[in-house]
Backbone as a ProteinNet text record, in pm:
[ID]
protein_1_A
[PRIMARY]
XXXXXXXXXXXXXXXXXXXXXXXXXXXXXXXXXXXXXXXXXXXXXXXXXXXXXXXXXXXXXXXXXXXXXXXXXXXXXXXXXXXXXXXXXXXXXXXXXXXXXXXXXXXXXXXXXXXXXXXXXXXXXXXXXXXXXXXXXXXXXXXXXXXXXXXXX
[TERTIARY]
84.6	0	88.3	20.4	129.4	48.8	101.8	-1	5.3	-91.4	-88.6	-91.4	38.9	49.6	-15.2	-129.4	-128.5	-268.6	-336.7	-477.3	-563.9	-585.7	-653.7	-760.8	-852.4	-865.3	-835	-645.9	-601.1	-580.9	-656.7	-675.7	-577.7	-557.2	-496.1	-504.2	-413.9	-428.5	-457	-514.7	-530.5	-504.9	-434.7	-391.6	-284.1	-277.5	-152.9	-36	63	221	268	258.3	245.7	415	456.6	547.1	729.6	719.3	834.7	792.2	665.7	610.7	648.3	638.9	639.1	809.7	903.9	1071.8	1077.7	1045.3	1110.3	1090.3	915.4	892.8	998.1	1011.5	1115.4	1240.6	1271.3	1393.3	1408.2	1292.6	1318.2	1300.7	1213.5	1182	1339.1	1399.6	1542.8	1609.4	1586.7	1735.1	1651.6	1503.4	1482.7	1510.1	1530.2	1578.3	1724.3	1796.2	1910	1962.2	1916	1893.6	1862.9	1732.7	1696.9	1781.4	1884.5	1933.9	2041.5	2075.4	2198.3	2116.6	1994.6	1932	1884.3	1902.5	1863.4	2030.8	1990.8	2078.1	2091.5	2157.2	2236.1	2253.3	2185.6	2216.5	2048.8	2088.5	1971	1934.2	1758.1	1736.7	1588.5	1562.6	1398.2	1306.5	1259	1135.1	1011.7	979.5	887.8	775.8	671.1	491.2	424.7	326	222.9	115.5	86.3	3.2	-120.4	-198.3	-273.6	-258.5	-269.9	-230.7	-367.7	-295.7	-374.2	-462.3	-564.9	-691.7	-607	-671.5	-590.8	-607.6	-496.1	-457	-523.8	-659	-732.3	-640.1	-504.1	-476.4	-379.3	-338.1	-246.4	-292.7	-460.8	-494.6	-502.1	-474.1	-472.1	-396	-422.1	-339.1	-214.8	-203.8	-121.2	-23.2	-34.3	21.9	157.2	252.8	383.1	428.3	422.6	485	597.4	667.5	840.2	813.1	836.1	843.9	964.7	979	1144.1	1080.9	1118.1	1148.3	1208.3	1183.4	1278.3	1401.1	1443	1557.7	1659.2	1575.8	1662.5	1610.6	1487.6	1518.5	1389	1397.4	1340.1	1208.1	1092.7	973.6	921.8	879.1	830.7	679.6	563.6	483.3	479	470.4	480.9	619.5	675	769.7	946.6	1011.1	1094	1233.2	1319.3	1405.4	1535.3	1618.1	1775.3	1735.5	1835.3	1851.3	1892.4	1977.7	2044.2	1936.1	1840.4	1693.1	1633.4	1588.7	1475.5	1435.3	1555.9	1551	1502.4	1538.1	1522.3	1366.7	1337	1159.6	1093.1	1084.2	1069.3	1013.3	1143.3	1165.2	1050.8	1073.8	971.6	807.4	736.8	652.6	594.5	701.7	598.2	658.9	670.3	666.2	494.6	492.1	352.3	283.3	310.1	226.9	232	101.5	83	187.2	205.3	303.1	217.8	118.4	37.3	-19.7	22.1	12	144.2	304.1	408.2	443.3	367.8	381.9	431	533.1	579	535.2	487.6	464.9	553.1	591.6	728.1	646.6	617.5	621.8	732.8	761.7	844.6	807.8	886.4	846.4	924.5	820.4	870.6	1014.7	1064	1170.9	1270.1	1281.7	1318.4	1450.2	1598.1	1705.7	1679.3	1686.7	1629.1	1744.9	1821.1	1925.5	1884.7	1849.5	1829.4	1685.8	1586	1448.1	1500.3	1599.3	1664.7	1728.8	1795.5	1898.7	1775.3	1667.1	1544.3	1479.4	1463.3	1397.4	1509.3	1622.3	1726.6	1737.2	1760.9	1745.9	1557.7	1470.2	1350	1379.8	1453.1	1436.1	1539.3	1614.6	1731.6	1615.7	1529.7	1448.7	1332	1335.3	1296	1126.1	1118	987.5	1021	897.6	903.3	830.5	701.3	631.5	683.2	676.7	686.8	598.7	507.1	400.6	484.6	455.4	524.8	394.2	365.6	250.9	274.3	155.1	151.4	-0.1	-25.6	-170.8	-212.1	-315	-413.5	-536.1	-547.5	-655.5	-711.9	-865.3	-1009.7	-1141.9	-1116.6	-1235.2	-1203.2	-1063.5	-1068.2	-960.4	-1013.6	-983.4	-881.8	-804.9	-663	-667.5	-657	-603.6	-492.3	-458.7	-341.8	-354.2	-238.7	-280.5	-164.4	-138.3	-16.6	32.4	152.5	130.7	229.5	223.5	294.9	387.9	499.9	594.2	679.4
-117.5	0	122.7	218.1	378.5	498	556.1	668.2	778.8	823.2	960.6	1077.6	1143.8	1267.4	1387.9	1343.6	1395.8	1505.3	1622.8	1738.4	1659.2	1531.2	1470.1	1455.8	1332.8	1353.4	1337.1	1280.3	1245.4	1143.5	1013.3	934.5	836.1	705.2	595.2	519.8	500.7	435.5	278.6	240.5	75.2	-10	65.3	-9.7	-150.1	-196.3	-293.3	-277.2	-287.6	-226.6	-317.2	-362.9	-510.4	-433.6	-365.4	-344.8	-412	-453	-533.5	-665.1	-733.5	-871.7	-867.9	-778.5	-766	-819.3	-724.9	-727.9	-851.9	-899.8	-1030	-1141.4	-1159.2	-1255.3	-1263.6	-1115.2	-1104.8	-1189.3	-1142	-1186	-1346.2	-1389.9	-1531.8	-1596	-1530.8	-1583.4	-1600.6	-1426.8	-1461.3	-1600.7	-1623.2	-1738.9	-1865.4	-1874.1	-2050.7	-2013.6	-1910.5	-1895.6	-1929.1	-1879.8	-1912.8	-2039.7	-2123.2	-2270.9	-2356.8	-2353.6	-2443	-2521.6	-2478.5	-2515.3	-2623.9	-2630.7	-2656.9	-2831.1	-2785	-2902.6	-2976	-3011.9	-3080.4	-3205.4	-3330.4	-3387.6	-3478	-3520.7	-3601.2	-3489.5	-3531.6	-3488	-3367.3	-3275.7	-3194.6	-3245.9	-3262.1	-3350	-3271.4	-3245.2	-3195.7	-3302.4	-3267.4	-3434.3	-3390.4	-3519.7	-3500.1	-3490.2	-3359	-3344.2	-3476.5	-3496.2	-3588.6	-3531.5	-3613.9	-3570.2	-3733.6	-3728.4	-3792.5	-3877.9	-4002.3	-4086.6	-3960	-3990.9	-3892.3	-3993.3	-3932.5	-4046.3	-4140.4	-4284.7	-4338	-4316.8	-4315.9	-4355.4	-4431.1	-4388.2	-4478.8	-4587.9	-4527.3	-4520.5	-4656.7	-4668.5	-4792.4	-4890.3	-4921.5	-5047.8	-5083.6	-5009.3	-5008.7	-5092.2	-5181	-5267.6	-5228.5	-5068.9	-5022.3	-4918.2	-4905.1	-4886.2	-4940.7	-4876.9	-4935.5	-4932.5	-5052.7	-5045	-5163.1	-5089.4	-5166.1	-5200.1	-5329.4	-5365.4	-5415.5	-5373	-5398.8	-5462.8	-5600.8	-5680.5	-5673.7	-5730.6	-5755.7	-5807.5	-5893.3	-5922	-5828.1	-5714.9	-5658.4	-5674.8	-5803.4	-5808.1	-5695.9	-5713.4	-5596.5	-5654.5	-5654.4	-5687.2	-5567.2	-5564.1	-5506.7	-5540.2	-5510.4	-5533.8	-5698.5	-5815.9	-5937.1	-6037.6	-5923.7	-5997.8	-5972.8	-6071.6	-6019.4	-5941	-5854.9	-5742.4	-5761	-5747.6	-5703.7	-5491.9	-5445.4	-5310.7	-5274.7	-5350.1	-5294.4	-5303.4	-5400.7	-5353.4	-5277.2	-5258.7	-5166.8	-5047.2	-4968.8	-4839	-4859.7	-4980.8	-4988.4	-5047.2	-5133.6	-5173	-5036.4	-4998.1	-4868.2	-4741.8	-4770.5	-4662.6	-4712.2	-4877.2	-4932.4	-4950.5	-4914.6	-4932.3	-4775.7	-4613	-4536.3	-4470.5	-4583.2	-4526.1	-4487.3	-4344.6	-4316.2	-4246.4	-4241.3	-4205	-4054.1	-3970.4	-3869.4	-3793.6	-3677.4	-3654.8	-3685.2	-3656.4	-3682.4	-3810.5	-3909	-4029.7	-4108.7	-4022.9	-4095.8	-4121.8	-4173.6	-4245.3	-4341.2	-4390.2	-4471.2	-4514	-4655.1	-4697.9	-4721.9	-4678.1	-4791.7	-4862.7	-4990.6	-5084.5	-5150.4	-5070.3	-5123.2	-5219.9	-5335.5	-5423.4	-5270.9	-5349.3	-5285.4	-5305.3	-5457.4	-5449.2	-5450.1	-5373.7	-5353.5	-5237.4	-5265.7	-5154.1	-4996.8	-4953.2	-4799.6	-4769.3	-4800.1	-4774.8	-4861.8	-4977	-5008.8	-4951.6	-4892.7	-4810.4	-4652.3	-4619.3	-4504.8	-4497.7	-4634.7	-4636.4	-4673.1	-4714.6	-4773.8	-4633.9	-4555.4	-4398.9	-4359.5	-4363.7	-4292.4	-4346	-4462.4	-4495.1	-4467.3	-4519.2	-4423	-4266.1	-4169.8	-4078.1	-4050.6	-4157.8	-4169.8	-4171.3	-4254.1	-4264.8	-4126.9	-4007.6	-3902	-3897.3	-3989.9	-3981.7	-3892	-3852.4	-3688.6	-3708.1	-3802.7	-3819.7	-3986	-3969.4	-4158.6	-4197.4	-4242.3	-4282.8	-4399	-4343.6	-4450.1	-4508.7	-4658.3	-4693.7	-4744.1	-4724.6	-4805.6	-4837.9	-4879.5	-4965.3	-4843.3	-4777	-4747.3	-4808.5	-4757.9	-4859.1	-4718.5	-4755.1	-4739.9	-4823.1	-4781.5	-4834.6	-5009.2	-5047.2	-5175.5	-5221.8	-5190.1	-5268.2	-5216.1	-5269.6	-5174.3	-5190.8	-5085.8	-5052.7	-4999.9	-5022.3	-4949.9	-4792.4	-4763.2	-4587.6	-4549.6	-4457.2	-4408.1	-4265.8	-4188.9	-4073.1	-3996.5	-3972.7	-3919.1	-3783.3	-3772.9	-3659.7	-3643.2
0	0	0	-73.5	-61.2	-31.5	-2.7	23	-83.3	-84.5	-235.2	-100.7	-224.6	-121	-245.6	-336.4	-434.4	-337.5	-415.2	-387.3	-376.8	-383	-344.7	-212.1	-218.1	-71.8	26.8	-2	145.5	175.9	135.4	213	162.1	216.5	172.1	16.2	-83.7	-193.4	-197	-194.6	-179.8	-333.7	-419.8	-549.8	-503	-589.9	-560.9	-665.6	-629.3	-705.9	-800.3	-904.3	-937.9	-1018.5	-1026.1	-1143.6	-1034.6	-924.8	-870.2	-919.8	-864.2	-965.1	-1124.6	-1207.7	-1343.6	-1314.9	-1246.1	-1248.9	-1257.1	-1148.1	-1123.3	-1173.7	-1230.8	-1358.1	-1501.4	-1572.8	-1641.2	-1632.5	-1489.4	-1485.8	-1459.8	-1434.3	-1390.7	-1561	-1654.4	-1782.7	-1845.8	-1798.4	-1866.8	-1845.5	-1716.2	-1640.8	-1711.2	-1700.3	-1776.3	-1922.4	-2033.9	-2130.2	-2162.6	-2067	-2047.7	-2057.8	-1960.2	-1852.3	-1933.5	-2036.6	-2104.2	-2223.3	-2281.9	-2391.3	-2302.9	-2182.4	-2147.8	-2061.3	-2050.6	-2045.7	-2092.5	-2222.9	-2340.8	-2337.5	-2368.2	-2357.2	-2517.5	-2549.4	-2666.6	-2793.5	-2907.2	-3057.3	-3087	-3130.8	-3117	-3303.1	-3278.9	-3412	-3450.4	-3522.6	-3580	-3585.6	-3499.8	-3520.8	-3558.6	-3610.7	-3704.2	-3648.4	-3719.6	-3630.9	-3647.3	-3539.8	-3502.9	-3682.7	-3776.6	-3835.4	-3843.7	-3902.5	-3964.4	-4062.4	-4074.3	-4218.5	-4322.1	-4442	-4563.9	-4618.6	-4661.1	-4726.6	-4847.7	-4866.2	-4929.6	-5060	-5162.5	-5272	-5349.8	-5433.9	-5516.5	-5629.3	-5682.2	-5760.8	-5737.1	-5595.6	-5544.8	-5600.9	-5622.8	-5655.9	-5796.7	-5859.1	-6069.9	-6049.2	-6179	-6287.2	-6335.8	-6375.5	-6395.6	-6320.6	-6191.8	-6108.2	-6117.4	-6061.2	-5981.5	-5845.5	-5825.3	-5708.8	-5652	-5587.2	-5559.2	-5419.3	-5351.2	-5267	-5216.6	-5048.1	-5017.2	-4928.5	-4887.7	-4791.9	-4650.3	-4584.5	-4437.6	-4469.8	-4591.3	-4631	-4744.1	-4784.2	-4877.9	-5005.2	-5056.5	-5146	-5243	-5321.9	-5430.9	-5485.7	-5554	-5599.1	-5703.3	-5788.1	-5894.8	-5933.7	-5900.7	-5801.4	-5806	-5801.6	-5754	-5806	-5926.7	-5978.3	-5894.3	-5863.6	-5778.9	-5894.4	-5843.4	-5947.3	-5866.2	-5928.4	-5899.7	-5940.8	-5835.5	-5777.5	-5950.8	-6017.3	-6114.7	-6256.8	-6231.6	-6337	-6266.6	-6223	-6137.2	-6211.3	-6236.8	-6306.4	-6483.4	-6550.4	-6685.5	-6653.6	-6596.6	-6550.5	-6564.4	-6437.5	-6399.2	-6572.9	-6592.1	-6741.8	-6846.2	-6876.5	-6994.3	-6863.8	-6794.1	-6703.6	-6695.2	-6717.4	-6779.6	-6898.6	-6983.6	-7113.3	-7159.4	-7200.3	-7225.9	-7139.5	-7030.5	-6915.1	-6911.3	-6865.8	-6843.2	-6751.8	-6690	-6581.6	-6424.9	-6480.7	-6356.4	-6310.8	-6399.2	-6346.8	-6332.1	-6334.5	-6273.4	-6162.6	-6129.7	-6031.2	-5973.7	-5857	-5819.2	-5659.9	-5609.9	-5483.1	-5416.6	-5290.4	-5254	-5112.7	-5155.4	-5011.7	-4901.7	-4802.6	-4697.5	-4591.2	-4571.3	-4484.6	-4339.3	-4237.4	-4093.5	-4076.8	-4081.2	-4059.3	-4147.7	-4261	-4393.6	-4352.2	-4400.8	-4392.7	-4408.4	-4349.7	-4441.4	-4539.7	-4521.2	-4590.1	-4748.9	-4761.4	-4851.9	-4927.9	-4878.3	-4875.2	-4974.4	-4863.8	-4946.7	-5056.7	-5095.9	-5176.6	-5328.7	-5310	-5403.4	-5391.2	-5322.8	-5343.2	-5445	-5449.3	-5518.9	-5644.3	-5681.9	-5778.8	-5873.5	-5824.6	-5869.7	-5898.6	-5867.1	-5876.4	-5994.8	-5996.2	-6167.8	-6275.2	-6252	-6338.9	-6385.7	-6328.5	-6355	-6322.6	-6197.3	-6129.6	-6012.4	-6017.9	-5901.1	-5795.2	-5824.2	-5731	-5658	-5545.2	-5444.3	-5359.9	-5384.8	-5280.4	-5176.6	-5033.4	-4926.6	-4903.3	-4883.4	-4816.2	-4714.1	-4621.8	-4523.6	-4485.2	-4374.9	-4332.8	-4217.5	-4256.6	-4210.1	-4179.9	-4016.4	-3896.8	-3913.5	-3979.9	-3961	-3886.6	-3799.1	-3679.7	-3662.3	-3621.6	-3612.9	-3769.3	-3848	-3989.9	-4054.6	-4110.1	-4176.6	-4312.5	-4391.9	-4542.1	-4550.9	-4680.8	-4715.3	-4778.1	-4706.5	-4771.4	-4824.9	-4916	-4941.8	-4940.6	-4894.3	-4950.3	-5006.8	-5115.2	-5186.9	-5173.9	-5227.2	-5179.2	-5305.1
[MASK]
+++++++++++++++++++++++++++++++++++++++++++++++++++++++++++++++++++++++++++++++++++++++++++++++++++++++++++++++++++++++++++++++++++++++++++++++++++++++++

């Protein structure tokens, strides 16, 4: 409480002084600003947002679709036919001969326990082949029941 020594009427101010509260919040915001970076422990990494699987991919289920499947063992599939890494790209090439741009499309199916390293190295080679778009699929759970969904990048 302070008193006003102002023409007033004299009497007692009953405000409350909040501007030492204001100081010292500041200053405490500074020190966990400070504090926080030094408490973070291992490799600082961008992780990825919580989103939504994307509605599925009508297009996964065509005849004429492609899609490359990688195994838990490494090995390669062209959709049921199995491929060496070193056709893949000439398949691939005679598979959209003709095709619109908007239907180049490529699937890639990953087993769970599939190398990523080998996942990546089959994204890379697809992308020799001058496809832009890669649908990743996976199984989307709708009320109990799972489909496959894919989404493209």
């Amino acid at each position: 409480m302070s008193m006003s020594t102002g023409s007033g009427s004299g009497g007692l101010n009953s405000d409350i002084n909040v501007t030492p509260m204001v100081d010292i919040m500041l200053v405490l915001l500074i020190i966990f600003m400070v504090i926080t970076p030094f408490l973070q422990q291992g490799v600082s990494v961008a992780l990825p947002r919580d989103m939504k699987n994307p509605d599925e991919d009508k297009a996964i289920i065509k005849e004429s679709s492609v899609v490359v499947a990688v195994t838990a063992d490494g090995k390669l599939f062209l959709g049921k036919k199995p491929i060496e890494k070193t056709d893949l790209k000439a398949e691939i090439d005679k598979k959209m001969e003709g095709k619109a741009a908007d239907e180049r499309i490529v699937y890639i199916r990953s087993d769970i326990g599939a190398d990523y390293g080998k996942v990546v190295d089959t994204i890379n080679t697809i992308r020799e082949s001058g496809i832009d778009q890669i649908g990743l699929v996976a199984d989307k759970k709708k009320g109990g029941a799972e489909a496959p969904a894919a989404a493209a990048s």
